[in-house]
N, C-alpha and C positions, 0 to 999 in steps of 0.2 A: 265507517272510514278506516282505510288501513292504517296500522301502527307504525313508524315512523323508525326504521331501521337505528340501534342506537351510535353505529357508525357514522350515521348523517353529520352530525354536528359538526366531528372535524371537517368532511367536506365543506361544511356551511361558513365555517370559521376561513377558510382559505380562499373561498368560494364569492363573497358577498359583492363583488365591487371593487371600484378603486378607494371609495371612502370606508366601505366596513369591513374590509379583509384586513387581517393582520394574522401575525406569527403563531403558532402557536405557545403556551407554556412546554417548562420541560416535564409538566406533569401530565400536560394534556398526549406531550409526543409518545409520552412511554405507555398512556391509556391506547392511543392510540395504535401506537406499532405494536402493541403486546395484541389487541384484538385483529391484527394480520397477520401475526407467526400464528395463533391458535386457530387460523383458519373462521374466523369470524367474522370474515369480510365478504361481500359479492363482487367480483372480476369488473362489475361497473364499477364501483368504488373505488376498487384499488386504483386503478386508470385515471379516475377523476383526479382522486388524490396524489398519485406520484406527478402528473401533470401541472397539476397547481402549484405543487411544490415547487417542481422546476421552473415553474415563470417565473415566481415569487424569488425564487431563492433561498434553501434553505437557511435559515438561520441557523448560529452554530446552539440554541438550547433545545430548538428540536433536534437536532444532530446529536445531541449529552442524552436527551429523552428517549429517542430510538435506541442508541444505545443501552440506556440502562435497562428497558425491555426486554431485548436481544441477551445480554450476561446475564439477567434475569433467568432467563428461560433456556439455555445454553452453554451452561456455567463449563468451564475445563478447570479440570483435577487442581486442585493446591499444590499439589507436591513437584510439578512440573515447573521447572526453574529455567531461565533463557536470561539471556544475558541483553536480548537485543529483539523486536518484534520488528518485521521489515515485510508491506504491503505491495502487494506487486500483483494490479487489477488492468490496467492501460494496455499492454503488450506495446511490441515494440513493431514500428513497419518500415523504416529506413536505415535502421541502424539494430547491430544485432543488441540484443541485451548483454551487454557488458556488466550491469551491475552483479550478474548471476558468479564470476569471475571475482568479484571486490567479496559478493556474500562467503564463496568456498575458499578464500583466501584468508579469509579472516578466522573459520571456523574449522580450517585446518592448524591453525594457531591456539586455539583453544576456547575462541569464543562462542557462545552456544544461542544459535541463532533461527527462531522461527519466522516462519514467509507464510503466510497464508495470499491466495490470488483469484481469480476464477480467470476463464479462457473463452474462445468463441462467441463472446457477443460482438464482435465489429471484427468485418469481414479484412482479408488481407494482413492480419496481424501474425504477429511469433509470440506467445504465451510462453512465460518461463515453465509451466508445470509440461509443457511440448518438450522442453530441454532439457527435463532432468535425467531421460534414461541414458545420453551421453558420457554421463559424469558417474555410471552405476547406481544412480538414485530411483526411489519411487515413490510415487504421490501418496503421503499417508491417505488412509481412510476411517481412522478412528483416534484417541489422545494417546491410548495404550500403543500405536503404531509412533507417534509423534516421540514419547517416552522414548522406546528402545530407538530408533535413528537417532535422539540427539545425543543416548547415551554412547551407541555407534559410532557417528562421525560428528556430532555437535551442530549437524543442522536438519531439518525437517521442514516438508512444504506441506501444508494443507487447504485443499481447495477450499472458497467457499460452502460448496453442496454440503460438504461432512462438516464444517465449523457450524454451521446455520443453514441447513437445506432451504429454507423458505428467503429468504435472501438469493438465495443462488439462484432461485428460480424466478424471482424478482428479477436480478440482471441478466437474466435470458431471455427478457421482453424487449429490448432494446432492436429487436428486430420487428415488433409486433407494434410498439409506442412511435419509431421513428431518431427518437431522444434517448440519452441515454437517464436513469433516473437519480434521487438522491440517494438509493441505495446505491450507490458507487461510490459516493462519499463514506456514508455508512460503515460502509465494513471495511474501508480504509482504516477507519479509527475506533475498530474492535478493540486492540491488544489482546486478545482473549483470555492471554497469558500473565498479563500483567507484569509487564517484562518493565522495568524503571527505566529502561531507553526504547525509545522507537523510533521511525524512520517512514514518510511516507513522500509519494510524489502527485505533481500538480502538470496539468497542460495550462491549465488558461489561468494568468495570474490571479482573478478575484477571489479564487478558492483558498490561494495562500493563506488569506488573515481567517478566515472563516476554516480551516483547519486548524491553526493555532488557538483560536478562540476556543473552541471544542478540547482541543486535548489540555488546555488549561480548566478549563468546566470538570471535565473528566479526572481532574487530577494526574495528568501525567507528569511523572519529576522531572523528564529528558524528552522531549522531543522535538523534531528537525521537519518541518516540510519544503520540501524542495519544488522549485519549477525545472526539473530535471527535464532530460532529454523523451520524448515521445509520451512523457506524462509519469513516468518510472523516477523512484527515487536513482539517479544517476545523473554525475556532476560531467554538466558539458564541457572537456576542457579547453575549448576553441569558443566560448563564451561565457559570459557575466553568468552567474548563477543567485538567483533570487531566495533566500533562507529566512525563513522565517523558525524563531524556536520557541520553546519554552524549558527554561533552567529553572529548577528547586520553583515551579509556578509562577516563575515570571517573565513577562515577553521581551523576545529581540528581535530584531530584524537588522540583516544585513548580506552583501554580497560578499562572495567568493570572486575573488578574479579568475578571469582566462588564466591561461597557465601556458598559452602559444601564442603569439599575436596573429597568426593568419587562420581564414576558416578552410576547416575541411569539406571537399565535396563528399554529398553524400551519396553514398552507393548505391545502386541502382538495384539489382536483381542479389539478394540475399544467401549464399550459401550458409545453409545452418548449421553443416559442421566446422567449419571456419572458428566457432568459438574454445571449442573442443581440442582445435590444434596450439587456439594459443594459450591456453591452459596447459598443454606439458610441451612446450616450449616448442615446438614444430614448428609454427608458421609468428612470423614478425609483423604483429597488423598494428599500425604506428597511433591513427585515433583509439584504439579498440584497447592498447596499453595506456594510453595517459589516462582515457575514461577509468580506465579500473582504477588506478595510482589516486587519481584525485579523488575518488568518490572513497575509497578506504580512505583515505584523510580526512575526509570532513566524517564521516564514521568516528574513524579514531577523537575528534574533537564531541563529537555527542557521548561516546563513552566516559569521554572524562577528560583525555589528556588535554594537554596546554602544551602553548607554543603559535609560531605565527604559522602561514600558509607554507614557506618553506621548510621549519620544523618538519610539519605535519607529511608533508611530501617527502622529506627525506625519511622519516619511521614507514610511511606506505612503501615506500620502494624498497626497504629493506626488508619488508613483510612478504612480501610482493617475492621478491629472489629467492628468501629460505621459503616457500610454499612448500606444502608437503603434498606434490606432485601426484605422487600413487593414490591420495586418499580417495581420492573423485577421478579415477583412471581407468578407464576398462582394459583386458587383457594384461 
């Protein structure tokens, strides 16, 4: 009789039913996701199991579990200090990525800000790491590369592939699966860096509490998820904005208001240097500034400050004017 693959189990655990399926622990997720980064899984497995998960829904302690796997096995250098961890996985397809604008605005000010994202698994989108070589930027591929850009300019993107190759290549089934899987969540809620603030974004509201749950499990002292715009941590300011936090490990929940009472249409056919010009002051795109303005406020609110929503928008807009223009300018 053949021997019984010892990956089996979590599929079985996932697998049984509607009366004997249930969640995993967070010790069983990290047994398990450690034997998929080590390549000790067969491609049916994997399948079965990102599949299950997704019906199921992950829970957020197999979310804490995967992760601790993942830093396990992937660790990035100590000495690398960031002010701010900022996940940016969705891409944007109606609207340019304004939050990329809120990111170089901030981190032309002095805040030291790493993005990690991946690109190309769902068709038709604008990938921030597509956008960085507008702004003289390039996609790190190592931490020693991450180091010298934040000591450069204070900010640095790193794809998935180089944070966690086996992850990256996980969300580049998403054309092979159909679904997109829980590694999308996943490496949302790396921090790799272990930055005391982060930042991530949601499409479909139920992820909210189940991000927040995780990055409390995880121990994160600051973090903000957002039901931003196109699933990107970015605050819509032509609507309600759905926040969920967690402060010194405890949860909140609450909205940001509009900040216009009428909605914007949204654009149709994307020019992707359009962002480029309003970053050194060229072109006046009226949604594309208030998005930046608000989303540095509720920023500046997970950093720390205080004050109410007009506070926080009158410090954004003043941040926002003194930008230091040249740092992210070509020619």
């Amino acid at each position: 009789m053949k021997q019984e693959h010892p990956f089996a189990q979590y599929v079985r655990i996932l697998g049984k039913g509607k009366t004997g399926t249930r969640s995993l622990t967070r010790e069983e997720a990290a047994a398990a996701m450690g034997m998929i980064l080590d390549g000790q899984v067969e491609p049916e497995q994997l399948g079965a199991f990102l599949m299950l998960l997704r019906v199921k829904e992950e829970a957020p302690e197999e979310l804490a579990g995967f992760a601790d796997a993942t830093r396990e096995r992937y660790a990035a250098p100590d000495q690398i200090q960031v002010d701010l961890d900022w996940s940016s996985y969705a891409g944007k397809k109606r609207r340019h990525p304004w939050f990329l604008l809120a990111v170089l605005c901030l981190a032309s000010h002095g805040y030291r800000i790493f993005m990690h994202g991946a690109k190309g698994h769902t068709p038709e989108r604008i990938y921030t790491e597509d956008m960085l070589a507008q702004f003289g930027l390039t996609a790190c591929e190592s931490w020693s590369d991450v180091e010298s850009e934040l000591s450069r300019v204070n900010f640095a993107f790193m794809s998935i592939n180089h944070v966690c190759p086996p992850l990256g290549e996980i969300i580049q089934l998403r054309s092979v699966l159909g679904l997109r899987s829980p590694v999308h969540t996943l490496s949302r809620m790396l921090n790799p860096l272990h930055a005391k603030c982060s930042i991530d974004g949601v499409f479909h509201p139920p992820y909210g509490p189940m991000h927040q749950l995780t990055a409390q499990l995880l121990g994160f002292e600051r973090n903000l998820t957002i039901k931003g715009d196109g699933g990107e941590a970015e605050a819509k300011p032509d609507g309600e904005n759905t926040l969920q936090w967690v402060i010194d490990g405890e949860l909140e929940e609450n909205e940001w208001p509009r900040i216009v009472p009428r909605r914007f249409v949204k654009e149709g056919e994307l020019d992707s240097e359009e962002i480029s010009r309003v970053w050194r002051g060229e072109s006046e795109h009226e949604y594309g500034l208030l998005a930046v303005k608000s989303t540095i406020a509720l920023v500046l609110k997970l950093l720390g400050e205080t004050g109410d929503q007009e506070a926080l928008l009158s410090r954004a807009d003043r941040l926002w004017t003194a930008r230091d223009v040249e740092k992210f300018s070509i020619g």
